[in-house]
Structure formats: structure tokens, C-alpha cells
C-alpha positions as CSV (number, residue, x, y, z in Angstrom):
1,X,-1.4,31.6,-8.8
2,X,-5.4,31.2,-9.3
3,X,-8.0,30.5,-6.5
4,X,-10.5,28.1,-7.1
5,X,-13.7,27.4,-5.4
6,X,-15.3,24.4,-6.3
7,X,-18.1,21.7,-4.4
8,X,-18.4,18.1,-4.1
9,X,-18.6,15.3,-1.8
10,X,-15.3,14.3,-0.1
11,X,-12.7,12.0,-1.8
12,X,-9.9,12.0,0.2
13,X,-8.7,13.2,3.7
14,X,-5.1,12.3,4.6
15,X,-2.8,13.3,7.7
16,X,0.8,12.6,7.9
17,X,4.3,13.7,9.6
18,X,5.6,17.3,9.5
19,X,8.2,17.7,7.4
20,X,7.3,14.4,5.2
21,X,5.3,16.4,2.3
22,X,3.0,15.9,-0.1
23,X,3.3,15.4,-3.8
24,X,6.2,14.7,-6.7
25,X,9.3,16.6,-6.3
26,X,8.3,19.3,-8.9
27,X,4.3,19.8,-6.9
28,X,5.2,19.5,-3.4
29,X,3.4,20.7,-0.5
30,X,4.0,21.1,2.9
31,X,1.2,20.3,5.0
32,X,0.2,17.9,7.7
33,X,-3.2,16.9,6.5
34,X,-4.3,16.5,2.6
35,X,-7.9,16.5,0.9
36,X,-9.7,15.9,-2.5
37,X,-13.3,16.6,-3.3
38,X,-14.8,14.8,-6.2
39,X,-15.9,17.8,-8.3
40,X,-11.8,18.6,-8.6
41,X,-8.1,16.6,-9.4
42,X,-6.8,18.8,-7.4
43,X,-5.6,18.0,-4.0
44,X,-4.9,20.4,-1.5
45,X,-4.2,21.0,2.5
46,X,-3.1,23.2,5.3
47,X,-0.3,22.6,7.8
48,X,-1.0,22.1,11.7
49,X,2.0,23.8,13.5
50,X,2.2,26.1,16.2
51,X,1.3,29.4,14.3
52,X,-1.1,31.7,14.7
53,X,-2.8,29.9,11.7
54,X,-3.2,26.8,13.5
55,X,-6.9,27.2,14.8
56,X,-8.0,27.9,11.4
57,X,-6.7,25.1,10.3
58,X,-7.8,22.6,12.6
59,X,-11.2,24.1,12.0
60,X,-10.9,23.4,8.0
61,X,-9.3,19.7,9.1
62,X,-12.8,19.3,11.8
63,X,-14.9,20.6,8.9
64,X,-13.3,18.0,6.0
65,X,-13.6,15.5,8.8
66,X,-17.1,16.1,9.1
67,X,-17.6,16.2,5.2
68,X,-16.2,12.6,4.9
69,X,-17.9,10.8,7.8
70,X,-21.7,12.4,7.0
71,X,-21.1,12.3,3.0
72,X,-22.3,16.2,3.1
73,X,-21.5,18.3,0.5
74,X,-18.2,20.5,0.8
75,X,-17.0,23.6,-0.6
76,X,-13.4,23.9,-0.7
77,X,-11.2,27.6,-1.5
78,X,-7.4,26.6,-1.5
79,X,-4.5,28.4,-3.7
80,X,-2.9,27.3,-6.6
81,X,0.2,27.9,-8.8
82,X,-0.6,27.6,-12.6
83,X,0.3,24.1,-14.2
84,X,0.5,22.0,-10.4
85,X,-1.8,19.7,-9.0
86,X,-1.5,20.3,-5.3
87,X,-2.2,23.7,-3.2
88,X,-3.1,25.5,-0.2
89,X,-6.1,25.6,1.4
90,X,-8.3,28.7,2.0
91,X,-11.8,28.1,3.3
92,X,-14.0,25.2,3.9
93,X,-17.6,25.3,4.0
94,X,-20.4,22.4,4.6
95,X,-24.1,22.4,3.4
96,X,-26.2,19.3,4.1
């Protein structure tokens, strides 16, 4: 598993179900909300349950939000396993 840190403008920011997933069979995730930056193929997101993680989360969701509505540039940390396309979201940071 790597962690990447890359920066770009904001691509793609998708919500969906619980329990509906993201991703091909073999590079799944389980998330409720999904983003791509343009600097990076790789998609990643966070879930939004009732966890002790969740205001973290919906801070990073707010903060991609914001990204995609004022085109600012974003900086994205998220986990990935070697080889897949789709991982797990870390930090988020903005910068006009």
C-alpha cells in the first residue's frame, strides 16, 4: 500500500448509497462519496457512517465540494494498494 499526495483542480465528486460501492469487482471500494483530481487517474473517497470518523469525513466531502464549485486548487492524500485504481482518502487541503 503507497500514499500519494498529489494537486489539481477537481474532476469528479460523486455521492451514492451505502453499501452500493465503488469500482470493478477486483478494485472495489466502500465509500459513500467518490472524487478525482485532474493531476491523478486515481479515484478515491471516504465513507459517511456513524463512526467516530465521520466528522473528518464530512469535512474532506465540504472541502472537495468547495474545490469543485470555486475551481480552487486541491490537494488530495488518500491510500492505495499497489496495482488498483481506487483508494481511501486521507487529507484534503485547498489553496486558492
Amino acid at each position: 500500500m503507497a500514499r500519494i499526495r498529489r494537486e489539481g483542480r477537481m474532476k469528479l465528486l460523486r455521492a451514492h448509497v451505502r453499501g452500493t460501492r465503488f469500482g470493478p469487482g477486483h478494485d472495489q471500494i466502500d465509500v459513500e462519496f467518490v472524487a478525482e483530481i485532474s493531476a491523478e487517474p486515481h479515484r478515491f473517497g471516504a465513507t459517511l457512517r456513524n463512526d467516530a470518523r465521520r466528522p473528518s469525513h464530512e469535512a474532506m466531502f465540504q472541502l472537495l465540494r468547495d474545490g469543485l464549485v470555486h475551481n480552487l486548487s486541491t490537494t488530495v492524500e488518500y491510500d492505495i494498494d499497489d496495482g488498483k485504481n481506487n483508494g481511501l482518502l486521507v487529507r484534503v487541503e485547498l489553496r486558492p
